[in-house]
N, C-alpha and C positions, 0 to 999 in steps of 0.2 A: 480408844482408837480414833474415836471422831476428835478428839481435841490433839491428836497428834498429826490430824491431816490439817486442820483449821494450822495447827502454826506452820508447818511446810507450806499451806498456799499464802502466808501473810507473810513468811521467807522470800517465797519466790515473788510474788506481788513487787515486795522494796524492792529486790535485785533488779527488776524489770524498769521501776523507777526511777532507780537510779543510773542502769542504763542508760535509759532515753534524756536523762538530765546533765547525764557524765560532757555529750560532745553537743550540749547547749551553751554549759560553761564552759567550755575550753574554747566554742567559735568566739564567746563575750570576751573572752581572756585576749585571742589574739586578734579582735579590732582592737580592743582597747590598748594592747602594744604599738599598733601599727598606725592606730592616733598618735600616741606619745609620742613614735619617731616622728611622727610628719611635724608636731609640733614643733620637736627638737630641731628638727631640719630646717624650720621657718626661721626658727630663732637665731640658727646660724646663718642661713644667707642674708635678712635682714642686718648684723650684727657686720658681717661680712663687706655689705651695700651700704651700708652709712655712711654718709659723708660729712664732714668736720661741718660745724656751723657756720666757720668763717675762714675763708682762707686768703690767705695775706701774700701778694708776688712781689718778689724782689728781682728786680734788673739789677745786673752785677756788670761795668762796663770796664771797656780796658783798651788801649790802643795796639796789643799784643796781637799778630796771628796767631792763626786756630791751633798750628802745628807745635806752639811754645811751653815747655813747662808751665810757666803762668796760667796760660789757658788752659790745659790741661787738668792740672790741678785744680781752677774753678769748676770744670765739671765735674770733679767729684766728690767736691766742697758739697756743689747744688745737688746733688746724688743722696748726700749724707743730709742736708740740713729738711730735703723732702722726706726722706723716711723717717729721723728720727722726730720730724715736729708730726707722723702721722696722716702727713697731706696737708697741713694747716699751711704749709707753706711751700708755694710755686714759683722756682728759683729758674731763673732764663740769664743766660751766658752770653754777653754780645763783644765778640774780640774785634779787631781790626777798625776800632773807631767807627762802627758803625751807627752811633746813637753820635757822633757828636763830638765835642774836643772835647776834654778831660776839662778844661779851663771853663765851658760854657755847662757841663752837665755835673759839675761843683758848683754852681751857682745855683741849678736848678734843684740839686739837692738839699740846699739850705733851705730853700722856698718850702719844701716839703714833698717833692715828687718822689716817688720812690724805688729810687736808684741809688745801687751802692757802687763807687766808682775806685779805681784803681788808683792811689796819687804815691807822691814823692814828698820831700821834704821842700825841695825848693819851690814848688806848688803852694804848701801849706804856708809858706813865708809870705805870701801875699796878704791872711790875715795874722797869722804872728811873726816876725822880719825875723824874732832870732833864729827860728826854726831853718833858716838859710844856710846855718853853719851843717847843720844836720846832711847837707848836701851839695858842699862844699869840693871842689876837689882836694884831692891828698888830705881828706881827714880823715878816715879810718882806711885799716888798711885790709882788715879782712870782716866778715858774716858775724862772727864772735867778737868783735869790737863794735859791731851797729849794736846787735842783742845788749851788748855793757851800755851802749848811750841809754836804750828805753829804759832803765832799772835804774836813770838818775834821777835826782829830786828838779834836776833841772828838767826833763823829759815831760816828768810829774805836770810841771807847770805849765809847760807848752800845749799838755793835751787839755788843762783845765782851762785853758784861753780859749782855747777852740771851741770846745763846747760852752761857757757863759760868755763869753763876747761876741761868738761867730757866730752858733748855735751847730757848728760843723761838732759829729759822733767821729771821733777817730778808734778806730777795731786795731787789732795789735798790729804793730809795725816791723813786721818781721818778715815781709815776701820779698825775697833778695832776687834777685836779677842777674847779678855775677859784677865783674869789672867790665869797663867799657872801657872802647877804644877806639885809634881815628883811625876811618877809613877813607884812602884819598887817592888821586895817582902818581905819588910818585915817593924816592924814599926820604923820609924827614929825622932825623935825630937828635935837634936840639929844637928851641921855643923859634929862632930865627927860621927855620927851615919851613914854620908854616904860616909865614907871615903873607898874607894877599890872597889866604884860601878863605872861602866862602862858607861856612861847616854849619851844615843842618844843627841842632840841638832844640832840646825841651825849653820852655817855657818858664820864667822864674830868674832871679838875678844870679841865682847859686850855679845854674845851668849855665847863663850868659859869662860870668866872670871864669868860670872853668875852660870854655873854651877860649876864651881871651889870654890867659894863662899861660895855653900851650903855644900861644902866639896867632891865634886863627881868628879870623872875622866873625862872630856866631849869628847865626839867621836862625828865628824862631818859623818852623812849620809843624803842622799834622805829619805822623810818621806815616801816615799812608800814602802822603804826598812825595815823598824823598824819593823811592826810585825812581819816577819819572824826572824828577828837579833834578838829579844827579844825571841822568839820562840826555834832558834835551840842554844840560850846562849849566842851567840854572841856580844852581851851585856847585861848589868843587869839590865837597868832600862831607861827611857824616858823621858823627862819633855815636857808638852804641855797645850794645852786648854781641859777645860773635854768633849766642845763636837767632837773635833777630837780623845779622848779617847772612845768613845761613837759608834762615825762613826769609828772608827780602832778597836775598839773591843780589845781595850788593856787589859780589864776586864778577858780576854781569858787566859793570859800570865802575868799579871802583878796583885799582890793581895794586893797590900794597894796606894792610894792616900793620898798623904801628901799634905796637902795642906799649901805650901810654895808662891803661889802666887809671886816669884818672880821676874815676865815678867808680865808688862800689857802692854800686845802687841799691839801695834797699828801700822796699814800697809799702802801704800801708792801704788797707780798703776803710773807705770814710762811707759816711749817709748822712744824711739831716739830722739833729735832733729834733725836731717838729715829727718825721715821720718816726722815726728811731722809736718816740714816747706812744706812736699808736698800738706796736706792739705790747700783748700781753707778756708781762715780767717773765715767764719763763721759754718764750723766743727769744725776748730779750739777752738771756744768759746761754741759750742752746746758739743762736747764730754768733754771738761773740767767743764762745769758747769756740764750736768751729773753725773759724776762720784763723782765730789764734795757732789749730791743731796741722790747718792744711797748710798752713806758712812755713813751718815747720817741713813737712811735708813736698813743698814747691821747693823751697830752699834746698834741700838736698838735691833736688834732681837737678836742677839750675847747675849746683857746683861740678856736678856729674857732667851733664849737657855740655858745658861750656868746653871743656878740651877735647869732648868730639866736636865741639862745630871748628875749630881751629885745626884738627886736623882735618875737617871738610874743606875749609874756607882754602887751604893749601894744599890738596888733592884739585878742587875747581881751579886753580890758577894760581890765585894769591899771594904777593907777598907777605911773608910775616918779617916786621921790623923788630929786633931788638934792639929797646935803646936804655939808657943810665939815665931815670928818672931824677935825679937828684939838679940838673938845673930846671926843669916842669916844675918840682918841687917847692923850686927859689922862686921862680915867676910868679905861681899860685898865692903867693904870700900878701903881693897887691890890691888881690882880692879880696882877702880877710880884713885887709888895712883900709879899705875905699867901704865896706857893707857895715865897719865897727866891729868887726867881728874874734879880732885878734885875741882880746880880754876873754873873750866866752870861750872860744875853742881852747884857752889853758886853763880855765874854770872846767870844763868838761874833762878835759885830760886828769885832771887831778882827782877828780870822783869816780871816773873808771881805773885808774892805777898806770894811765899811760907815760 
């Protein structure tokens, strides 16, 4: 009897201490959880709160309004190239020639500041001349015959001048602009009819001999300059894209659109190689394949844009001229013939199938 009460109180004795021990371990249980999350938790906002080690900005410059495919698509070129480089890269969009001419902040590029600038081919002809034909008027005639010149072994060579003799990084050359045309007041139909106008144009001999061409006197300015210059007479007339006619409000200043199309402009974004080489190799290939991706990208909207700003530019006022390209055509020839350029442009025709 006694040794059946001795095990009942040494029953109940455990039961009791294990009672009192049951909600000692389960308080240790759940700090010890509520450590692990706050650590877990640390380790995500830390993880969260890091910031790249070095982060690299690129100015991306262009003489384009805000409201232009071109611009547009640069911001979200810089959209794309900050997310996917993780922050390592701070990308700033300056439109409207606000940093500068295109002429003076290619210079500065080379030097190594770091700025990636918006150019053309007749631009580029300053350090390789042949590159002039590239920019030529009436040399290509549509977006899909610019794409067929870069894929030539002559293109090849023009971008490897650039970069070991110039030290200029040329990125793909595929952001199109649409066709240009002259805007003037009054109506013009052949090369005679714009003989003694004063026509804004870009910079570069491909640019100057294009407008000479059409018959027209070419004055090199800043586009941010033209509507005022067309405004207080300063010159008499402009050639461009209709939707920088649109976004300039040339419609304001200038009463007929001839549409001479003789620029299908297509641009390329350049930088130093001095700076180009500070980036680490795999920005390197994230900002070039970008830019390659939104060109692509611009371009389509440009070709889209371009026949609404034409039906804008003729909803504001405007005339639109049509005229039979074929003697601009024959004038444009003089030009080829005076730059040396005749030989190259049917060297080029013959590698693209034209």
């Amino acid at each position: 009897m006694k040794k059946q009460m001795r095990v009942l109180l040494a029953i109940g004795l455990a039961a009791a201490m294990m009672a009192e021990k049951a909600p000692a371990e389960t308080e240790k249980q759940t700090e010890k959880t509520q450590e692990q999350e706050q650590t877990n938790s640390t380790k995500e906002t830390t993880a969260a709160d890091k910031k790249p080690d070095k982060v690299y900005t690129v100015k991306i410059s262009t003489q384009n309004s805000e409201t232009t495919p071109m611009v547009q698509s640069m911001h979200q070129l810089a959209d794309s190239l900050e997310e996917k480089s993780g922050g390592r890269l701070n990308v700033e969009v300056y439109p409207s020639g606000v940093l500068g001419s295109d002429e003076d902040l290619i210079e500065q590029a080379m030097q190594g500041v770091n700025v990636v600038v918006l150019t053309d081919a007749s631009r580029m002809s300053n350090y390789v001349p042949d590159m002039a034909v590239f920019g030529m008027s009436y040399f290509i005639d549509n977006y899909d015959e610019a794409l067929a010149v870069t894929k030539t072994d002559i293109y090849a060579e023009w971008t490897r001048a650039l970069s070991e003799e110039n030290g200029i990084h040329l990125f793909s050359f595929n952001w199109f602009a649409g066709p240009r045309y002259s805007f003037i007041n009054k109506e013009a139909k052949v090369p005679a009819d714009f003989k003694g106008i004063r026509m804004r144009t870009g910079g570069g001999s491909a640019y100057f001999e294009g407008v000479t061409g059409l018959g027209a006197t070419p004055v090199n300015m800043p586009l941010n300059e033209t509507y005022s210059a067309l405004s207080s007479k300063a010159i008499d007339g402009c050639e461009g894209t209709a939707i920088a006619a649109v976004s300039n409000r040339y419609f304001e200043v200038c009463s007929h659109c001839v549409l001479t199309e003789h620029f299908q402009l297509i641009n390329g974004l350049m930088c130093g190689e001095e700076w180009f080489k500070t980036l680490p190799e795999d920005l390197q290939e994230l900002i070039s394949s970008e830019i390659e991706a939104y060109g692509i990208v611009e371009s389509k909207m440009a070709q889209e844009e371009t026949q609404k700003a034409l039906e804008e530019l003729k909803n504001q006022g405007m005339t639109l001229v049509e005229i039979d390209k074929t003697p601009f055509i024959e004038a444009s020839n003089a030009g080829y013939e005076k730059l040396g350029l005749s030989e190259l442009r049917k060297e080029i025709y013959t590698q693209i199938g034209k």
